[in-house]
C-alpha positions as a LaTeX table, in Angstrom:
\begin{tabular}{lrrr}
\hline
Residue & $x$ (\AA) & $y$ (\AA) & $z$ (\AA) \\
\hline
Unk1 & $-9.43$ & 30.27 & 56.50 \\
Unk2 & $-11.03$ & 28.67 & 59.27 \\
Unk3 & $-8.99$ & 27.90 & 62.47 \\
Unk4 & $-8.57$ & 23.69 & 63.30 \\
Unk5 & $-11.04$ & 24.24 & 66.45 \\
Unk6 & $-13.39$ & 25.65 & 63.94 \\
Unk7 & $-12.83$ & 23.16 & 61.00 \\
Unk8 & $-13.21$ & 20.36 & 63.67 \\
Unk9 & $-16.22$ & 21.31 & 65.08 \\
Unk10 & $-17.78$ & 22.27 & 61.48 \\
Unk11 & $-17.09$ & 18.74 & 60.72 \\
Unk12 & $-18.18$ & 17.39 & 63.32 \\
Unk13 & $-21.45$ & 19.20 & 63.13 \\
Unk14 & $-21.82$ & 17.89 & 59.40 \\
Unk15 & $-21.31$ & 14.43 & 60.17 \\
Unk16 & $-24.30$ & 14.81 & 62.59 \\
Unk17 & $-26.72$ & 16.79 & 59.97 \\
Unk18 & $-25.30$ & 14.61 & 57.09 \\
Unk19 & $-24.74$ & 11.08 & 57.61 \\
Unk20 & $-22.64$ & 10.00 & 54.73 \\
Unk21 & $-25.08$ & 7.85 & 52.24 \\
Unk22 & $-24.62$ & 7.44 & 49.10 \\
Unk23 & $-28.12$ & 7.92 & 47.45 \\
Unk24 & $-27.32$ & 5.91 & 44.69 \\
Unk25 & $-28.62$ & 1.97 & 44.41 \\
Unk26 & $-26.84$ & $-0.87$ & 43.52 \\
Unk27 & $-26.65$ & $-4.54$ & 44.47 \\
Unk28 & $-23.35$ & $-4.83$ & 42.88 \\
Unk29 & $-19.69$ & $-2.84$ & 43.31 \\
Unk30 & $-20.00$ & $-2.26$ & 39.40 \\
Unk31 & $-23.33$ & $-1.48$ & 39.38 \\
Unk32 & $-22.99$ & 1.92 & 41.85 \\
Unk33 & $-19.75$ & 2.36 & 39.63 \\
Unk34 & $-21.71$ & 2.21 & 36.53 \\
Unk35 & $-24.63$ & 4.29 & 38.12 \\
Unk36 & $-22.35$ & 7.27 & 39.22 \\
Unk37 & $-21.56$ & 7.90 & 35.47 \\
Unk38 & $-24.89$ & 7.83 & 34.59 \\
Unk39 & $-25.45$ & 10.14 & 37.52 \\
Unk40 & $-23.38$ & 12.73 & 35.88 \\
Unk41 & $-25.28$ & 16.08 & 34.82 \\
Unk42 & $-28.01$ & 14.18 & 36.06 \\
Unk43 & $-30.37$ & 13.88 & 39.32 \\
Unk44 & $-29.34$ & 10.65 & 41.68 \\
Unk45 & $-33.30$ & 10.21 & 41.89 \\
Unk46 & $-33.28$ & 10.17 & 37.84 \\
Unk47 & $-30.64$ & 7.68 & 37.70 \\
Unk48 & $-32.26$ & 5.40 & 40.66 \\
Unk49 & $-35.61$ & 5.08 & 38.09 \\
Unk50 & $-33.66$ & 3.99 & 35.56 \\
Unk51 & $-31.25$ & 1.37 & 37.00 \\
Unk52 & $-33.82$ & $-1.26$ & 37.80 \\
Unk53 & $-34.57$ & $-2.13$ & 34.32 \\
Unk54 & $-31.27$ & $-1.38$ & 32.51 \\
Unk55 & $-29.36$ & $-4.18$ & 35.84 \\
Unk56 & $-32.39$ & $-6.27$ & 34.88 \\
Unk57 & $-31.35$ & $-6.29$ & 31.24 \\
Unk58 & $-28.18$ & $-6.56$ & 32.09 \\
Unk59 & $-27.55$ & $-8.65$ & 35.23 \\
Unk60 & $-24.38$ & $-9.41$ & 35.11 \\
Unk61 & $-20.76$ & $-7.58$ & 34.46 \\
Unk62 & $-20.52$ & $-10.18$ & 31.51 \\
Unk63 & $-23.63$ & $-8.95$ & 30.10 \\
Unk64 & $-22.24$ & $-5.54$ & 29.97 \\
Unk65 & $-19.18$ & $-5.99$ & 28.51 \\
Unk66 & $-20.78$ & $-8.08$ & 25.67 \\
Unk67 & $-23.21$ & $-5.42$ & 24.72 \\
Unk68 & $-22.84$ & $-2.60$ & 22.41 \\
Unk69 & $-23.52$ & 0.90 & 22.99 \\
Unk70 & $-26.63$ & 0.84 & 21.05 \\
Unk71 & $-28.36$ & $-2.09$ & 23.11 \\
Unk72 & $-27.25$ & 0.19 & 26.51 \\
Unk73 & $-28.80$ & 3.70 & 25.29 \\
Unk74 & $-32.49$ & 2.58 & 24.88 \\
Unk75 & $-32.07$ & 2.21 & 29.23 \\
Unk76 & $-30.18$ & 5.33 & 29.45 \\
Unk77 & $-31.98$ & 8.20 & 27.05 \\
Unk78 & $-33.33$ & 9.49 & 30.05 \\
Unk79 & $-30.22$ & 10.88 & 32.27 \\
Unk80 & $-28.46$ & 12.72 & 29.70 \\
Unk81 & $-26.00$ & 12.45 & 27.13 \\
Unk82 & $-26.88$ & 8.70 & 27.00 \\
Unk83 & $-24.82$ & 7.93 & 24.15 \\
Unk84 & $-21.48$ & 9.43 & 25.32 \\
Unk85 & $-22.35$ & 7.55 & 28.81 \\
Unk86 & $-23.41$ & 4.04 & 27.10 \\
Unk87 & $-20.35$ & 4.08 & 25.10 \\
Unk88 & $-18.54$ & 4.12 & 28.29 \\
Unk89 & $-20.34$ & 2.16 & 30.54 \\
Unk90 & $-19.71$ & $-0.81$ & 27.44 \\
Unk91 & $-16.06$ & $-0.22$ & 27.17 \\
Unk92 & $-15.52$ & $-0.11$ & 31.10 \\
Unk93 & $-17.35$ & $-2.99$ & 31.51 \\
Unk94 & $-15.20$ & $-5.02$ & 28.30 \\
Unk95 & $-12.07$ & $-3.30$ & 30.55 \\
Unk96 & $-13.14$ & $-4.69$ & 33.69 \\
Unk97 & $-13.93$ & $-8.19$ & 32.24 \\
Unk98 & $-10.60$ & $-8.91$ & 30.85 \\
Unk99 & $-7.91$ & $-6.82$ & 32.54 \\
Unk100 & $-9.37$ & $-7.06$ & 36.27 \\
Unk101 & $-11.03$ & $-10.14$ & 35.78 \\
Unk102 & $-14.17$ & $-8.86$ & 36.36 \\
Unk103 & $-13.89$ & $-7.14$ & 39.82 \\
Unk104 & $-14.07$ & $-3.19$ & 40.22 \\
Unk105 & $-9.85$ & $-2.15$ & 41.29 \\
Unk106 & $-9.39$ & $-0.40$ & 44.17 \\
Unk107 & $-6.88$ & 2.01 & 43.68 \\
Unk108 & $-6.96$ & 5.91 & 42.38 \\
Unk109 & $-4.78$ & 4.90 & 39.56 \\
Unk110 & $-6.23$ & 1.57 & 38.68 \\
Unk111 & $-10.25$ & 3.22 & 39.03 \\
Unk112 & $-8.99$ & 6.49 & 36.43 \\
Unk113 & $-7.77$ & 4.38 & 33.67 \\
Unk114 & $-11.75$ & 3.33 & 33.49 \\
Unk115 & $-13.42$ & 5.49 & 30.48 \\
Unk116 & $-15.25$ & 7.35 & 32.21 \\
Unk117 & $-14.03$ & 7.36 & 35.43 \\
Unk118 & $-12.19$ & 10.61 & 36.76 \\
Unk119 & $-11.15$ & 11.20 & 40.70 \\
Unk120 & $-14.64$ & 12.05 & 41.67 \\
Unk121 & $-15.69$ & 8.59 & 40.86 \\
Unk122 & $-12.87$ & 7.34 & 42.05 \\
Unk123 & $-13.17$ & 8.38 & 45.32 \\
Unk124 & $-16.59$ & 8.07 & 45.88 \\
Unk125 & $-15.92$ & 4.13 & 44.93 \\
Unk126 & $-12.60$ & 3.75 & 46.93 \\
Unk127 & $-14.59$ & 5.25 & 49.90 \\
Unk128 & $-18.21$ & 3.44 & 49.46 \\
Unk129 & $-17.10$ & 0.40 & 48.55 \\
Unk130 & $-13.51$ & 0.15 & 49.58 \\
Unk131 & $-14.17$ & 1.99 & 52.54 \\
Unk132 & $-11.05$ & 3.63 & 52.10 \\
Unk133 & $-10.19$ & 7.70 & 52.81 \\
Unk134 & $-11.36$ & 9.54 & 50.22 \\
Unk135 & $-12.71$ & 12.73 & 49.13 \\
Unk136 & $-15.52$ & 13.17 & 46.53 \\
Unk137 & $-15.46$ & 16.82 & 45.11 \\
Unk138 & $-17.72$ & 17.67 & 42.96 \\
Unk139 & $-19.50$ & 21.11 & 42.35 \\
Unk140 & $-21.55$ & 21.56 & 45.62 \\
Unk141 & $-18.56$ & 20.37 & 47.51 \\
Unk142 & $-16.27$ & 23.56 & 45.85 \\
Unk143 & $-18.81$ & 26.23 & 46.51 \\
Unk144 & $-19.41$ & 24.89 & 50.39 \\
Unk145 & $-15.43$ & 24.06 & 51.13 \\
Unk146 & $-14.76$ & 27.80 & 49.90 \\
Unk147 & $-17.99$ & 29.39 & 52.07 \\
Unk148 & $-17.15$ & 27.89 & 55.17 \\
Unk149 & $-13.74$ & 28.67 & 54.98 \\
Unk150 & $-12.31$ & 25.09 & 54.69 \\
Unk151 & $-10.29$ & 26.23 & 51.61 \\
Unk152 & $-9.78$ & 29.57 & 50.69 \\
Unk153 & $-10.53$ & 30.79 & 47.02 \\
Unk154 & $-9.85$ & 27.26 & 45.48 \\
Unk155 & $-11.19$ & 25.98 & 42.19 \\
Unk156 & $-9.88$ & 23.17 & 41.51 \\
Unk157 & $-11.12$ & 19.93 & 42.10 \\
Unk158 & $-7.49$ & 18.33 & 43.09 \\
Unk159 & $-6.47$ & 20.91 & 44.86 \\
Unk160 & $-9.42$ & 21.23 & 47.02 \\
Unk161 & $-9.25$ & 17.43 & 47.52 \\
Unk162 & $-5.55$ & 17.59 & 48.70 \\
Unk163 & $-6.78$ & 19.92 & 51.49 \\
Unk164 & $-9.73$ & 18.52 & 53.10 \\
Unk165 & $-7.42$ & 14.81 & 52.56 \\
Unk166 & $-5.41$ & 17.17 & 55.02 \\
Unk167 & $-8.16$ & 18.44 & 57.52 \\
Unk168 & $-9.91$ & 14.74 & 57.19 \\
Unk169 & $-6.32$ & 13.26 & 58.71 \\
Unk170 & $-5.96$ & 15.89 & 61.13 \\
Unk171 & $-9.29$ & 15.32 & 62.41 \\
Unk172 & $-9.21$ & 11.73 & 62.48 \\
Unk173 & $-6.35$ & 12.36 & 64.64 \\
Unk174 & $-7.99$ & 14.53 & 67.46 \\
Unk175 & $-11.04$ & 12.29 & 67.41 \\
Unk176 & $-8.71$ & 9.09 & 68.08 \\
Unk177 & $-6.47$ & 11.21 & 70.70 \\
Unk178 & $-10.26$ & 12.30 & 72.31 \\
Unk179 & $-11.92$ & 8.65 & 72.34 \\
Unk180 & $-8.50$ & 7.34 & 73.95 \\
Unk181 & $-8.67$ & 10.31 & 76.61 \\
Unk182 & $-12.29$ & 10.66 & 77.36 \\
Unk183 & $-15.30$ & 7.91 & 78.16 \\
Unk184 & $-19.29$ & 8.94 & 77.98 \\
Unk185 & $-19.70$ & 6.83 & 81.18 \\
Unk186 & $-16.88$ & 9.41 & 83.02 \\
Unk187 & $-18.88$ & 12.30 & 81.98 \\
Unk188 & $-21.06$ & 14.36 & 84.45 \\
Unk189 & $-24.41$ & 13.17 & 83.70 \\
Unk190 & $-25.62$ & 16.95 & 81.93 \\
Unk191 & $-22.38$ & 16.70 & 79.61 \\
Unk192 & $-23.91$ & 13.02 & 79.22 \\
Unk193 & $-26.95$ & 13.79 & 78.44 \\
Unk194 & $-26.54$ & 17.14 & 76.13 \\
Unk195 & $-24.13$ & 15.28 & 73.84 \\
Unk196 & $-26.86$ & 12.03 & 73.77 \\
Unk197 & $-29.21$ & 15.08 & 72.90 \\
Unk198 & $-26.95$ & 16.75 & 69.83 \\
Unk199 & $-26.69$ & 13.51 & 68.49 \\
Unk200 & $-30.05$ & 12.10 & 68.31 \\
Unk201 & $-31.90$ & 15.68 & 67.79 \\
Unk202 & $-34.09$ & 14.28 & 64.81 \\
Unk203 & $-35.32$ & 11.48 & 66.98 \\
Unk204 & $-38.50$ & 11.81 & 69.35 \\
Unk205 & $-36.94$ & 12.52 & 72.45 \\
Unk206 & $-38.02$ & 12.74 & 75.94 \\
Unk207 & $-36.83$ & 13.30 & 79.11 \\
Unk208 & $-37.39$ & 9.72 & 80.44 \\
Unk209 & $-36.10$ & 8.20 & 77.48 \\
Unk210 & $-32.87$ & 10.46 & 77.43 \\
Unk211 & $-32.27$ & 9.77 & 81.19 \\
Unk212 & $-32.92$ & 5.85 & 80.28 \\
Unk213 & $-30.14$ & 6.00 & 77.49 \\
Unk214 & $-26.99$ & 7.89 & 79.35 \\
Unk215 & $-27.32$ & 6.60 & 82.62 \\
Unk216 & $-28.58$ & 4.01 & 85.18 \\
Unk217 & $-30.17$ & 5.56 & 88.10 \\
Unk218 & $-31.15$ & 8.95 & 87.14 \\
Unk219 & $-34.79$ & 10.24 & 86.57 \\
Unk220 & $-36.65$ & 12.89 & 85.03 \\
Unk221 & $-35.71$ & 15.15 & 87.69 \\
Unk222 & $-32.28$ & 14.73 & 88.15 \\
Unk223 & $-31.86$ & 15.10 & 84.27 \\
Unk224 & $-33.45$ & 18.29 & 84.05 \\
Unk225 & $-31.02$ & 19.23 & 87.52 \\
Unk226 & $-27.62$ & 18.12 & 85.49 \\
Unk227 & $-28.96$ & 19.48 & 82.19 \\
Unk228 & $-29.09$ & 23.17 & 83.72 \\
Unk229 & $-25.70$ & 22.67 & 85.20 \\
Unk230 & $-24.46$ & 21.78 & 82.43 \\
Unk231 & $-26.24$ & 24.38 & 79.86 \\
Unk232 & $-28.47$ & 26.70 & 81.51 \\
Unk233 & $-30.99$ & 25.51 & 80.08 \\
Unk234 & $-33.48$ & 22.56 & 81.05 \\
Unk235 & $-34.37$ & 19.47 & 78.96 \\
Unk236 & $-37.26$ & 21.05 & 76.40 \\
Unk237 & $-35.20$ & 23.88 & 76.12 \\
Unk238 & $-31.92$ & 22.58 & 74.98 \\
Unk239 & $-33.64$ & 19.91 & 72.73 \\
Unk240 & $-35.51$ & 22.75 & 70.99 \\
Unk241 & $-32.14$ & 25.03 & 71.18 \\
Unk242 & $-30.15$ & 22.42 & 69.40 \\
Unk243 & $-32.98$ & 21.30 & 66.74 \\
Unk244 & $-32.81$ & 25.30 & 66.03 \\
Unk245 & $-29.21$ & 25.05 & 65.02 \\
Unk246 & $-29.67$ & 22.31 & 62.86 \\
Unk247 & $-32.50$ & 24.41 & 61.22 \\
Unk248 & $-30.35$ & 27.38 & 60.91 \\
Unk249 & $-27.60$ & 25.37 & 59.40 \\
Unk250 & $-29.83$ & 23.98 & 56.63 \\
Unk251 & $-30.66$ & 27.78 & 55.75 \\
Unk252 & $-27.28$ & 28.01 & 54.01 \\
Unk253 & $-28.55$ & 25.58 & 51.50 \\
Unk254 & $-30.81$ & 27.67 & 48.83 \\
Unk255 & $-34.32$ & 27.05 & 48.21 \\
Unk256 & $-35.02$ & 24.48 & 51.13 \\
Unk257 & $-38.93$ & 24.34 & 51.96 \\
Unk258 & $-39.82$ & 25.44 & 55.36 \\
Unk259 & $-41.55$ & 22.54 & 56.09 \\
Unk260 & $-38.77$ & 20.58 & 54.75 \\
Unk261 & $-36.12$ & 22.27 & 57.25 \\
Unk262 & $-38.49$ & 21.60 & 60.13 \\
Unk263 & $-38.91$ & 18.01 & 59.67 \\
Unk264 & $-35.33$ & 17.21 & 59.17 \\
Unk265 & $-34.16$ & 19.18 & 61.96 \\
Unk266 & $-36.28$ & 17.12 & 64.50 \\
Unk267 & $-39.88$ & 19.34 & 64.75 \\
Unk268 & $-42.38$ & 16.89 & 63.79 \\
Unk269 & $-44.85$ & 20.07 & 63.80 \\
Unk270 & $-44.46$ & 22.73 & 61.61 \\
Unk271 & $-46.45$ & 25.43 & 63.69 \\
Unk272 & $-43.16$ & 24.25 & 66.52 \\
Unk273 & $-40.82$ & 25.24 & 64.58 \\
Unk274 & $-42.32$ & 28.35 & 63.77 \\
Unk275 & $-42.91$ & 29.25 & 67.29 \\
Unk276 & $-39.29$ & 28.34 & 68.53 \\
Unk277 & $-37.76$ & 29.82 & 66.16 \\
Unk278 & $-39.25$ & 32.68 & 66.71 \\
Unk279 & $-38.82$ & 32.80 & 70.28 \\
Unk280 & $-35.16$ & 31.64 & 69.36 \\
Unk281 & $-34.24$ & 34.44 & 66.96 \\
Unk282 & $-36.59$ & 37.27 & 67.70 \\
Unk283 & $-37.78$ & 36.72 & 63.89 \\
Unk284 & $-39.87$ & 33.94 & 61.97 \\
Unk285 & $-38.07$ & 31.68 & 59.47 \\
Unk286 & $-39.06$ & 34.15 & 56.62 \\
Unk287 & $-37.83$ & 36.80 & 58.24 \\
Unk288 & $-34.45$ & 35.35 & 59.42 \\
Unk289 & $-34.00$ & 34.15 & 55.74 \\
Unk290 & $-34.94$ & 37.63 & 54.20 \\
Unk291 & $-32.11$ & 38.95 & 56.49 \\
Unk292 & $-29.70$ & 36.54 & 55.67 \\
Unk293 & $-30.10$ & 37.73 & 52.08 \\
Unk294 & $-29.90$ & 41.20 & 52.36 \\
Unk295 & $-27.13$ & 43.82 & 53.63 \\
Unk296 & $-29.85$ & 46.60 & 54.61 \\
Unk297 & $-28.11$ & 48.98 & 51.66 \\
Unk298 & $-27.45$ & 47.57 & 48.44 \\
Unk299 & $-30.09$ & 44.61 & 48.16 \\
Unk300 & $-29.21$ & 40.83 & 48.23 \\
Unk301 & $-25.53$ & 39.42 & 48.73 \\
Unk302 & $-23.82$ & 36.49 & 49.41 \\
Unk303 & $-25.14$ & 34.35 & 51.70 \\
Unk304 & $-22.49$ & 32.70 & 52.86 \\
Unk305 & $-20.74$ & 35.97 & 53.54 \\
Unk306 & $-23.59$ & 36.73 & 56.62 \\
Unk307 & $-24.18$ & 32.99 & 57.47 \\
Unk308 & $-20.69$ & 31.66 & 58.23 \\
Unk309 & $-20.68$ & 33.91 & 61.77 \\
Unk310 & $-23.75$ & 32.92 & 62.28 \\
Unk311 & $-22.51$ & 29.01 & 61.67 \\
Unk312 & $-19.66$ & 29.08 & 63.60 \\
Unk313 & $-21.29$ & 30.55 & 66.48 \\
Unk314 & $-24.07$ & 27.79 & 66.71 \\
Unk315 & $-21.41$ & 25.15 & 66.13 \\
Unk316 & $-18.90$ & 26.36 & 68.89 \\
Unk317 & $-22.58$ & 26.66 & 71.14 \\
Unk318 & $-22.72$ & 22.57 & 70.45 \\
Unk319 & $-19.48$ & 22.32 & 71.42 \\
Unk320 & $-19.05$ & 23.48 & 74.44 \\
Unk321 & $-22.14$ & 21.95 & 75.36 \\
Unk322 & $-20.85$ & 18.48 & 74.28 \\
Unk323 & $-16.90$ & 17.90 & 75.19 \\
\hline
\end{tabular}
């Protein structure tokens, strides 16, 4: 298990790589509701071709809850088990209608008396729509709350939500205690400027516009001045240093393009990612990745197993680069 400094700076690090989107479309509270059972054993990007015409069919809740199962499937075939996923959408909908006069609930107990509609639904509705605390587990969530150490050897879905409920509160808590106790403005202008830096890393940054955006008076010069104060390093440096821990991050994810990680992690050039990382790492992206899946003896292992120092040690470099 992960110590709280390291949980809260793993989560903070997340909510900077990983803006929390839903990916799913809808107009409508009972459309995304409708739209996450669809999305079951099925791609988002499947269910987001399909939703167009089956809302257009059906446009409103009414509409739903006076068809049968038959009229939905012909709109659903395509995402899987459409009949066992029609047949619910139909009954919700006929639930919804006359029992919550026709407005989505907003409680766990309420939401899971739905057919079809289990926690991870729940949750995912209570927090997109209800904006509420809540914790959507679902497969990827298991395997990454158990390799970064946020849980330790948990399967189960309720289980593992009961704990990061925990390490959501507790971190909600030293996030409110640090906004009451500390001020951007009151910051030296390099801790200023590396935590404007970590947090807009994907953006096109330069030194003039960085310097603009954290403080009032201060010029290219001066930023570069406060930057290696702060870090050691100047501004080109610590933009590409940070954009490389993104990148490094995204490795523990399987099967990610190259090209993929270097656009998301803020190089808008391929060949400059290549050449940072190399210059970085001591190794190219191909290499670093081969590593990562090897243990020198024995062939490939788990990757999590060699990536979570590696993780923690570019988080905890953030860090103490940014509070």
């Amino acid at each position: 298990m992960r110590t709280p400094e390291q949980v809260r700076e793993i989560l903070r690090a997340l909510a900077q790589a990983y803006p929390a989107e839903c990916s799913l479309q809808y107009q409508k509270d009972y459309e995304l509701l409708f739209a996450v059972r669809l999305a079951a054993q099925c791609t988002d990007e499947r269910v987001n071709q399909i939703t167009p015409a089956l809302f257009a069919r059906f446009p409103t809740l009414e509409a739903f809850a006076a068809a049968e199962p038959e009229d939905i499937e012909p709109y659903v075939r395509s995402c899987g088990f459409f009949r066992a996923k029609a047949r619910d959408i139909a009954l919700c909908a006929r639930k919804l209608v006359t029992e919550y006069g026709g407005r989505v609930p907003d409680t766990m107990e309420a939401l899971t008396s739905l057919p079809g509609v289990g926690r991870k639904t729940a949750n995912l509705i209570l927090g997109d729509v209800y904006h509420k605390p809540a914790v959507v587990v679902d497969t990827h969530c298991i395997r990454l709350s158990n390799r970064m150490g946020l849980v330790d050897g948990l399967k189960d879905p309720v289980k593992i939500e009961t704990a990061l409920r925990k390490i959501e509160l507790l971190y909600n808590r030293a996030a409110a205690r640090r906004k009451e106790q500390y001020s951007l403005l009151d910051m030296p202008l390099g801790r200023r400027a590396s935590l404007y830096i970590a947090t807009h890393s994907t953006a096109e940054l330069t030194a003039a516009s960085v310097a603009e955006a954290v403080s009032s008076d201060a010029d290219e010069t001066a930023l570069n001045h406060a930057l290696l104060i702060a870090t050691g390093l100047n501004f080109s440096q610590y933009v590409n240093r940070v954009r490389l821990i993104l990148a490094m991050s995204y490795f523990l994810y399987d099967s990610l393009p190259f090209d993929y990680v270097s656009s998301i992690s803020g190089f808008h050039m391929s060949i400059t990612f290549f050449r940072r990382f190399k210059a970085l790492t001591g190794m190219t992206p191909q290499g670093y990745l081969n590593d990562m899946l090897s243990d020198g003896k024995n062939g490939r292992v788990y990757r999590g197993m060699i990536m979570s120092e590696t993780l923690i040690s570019a988080i905890s470099y953030l860090y103490e680069n940014m509070s």
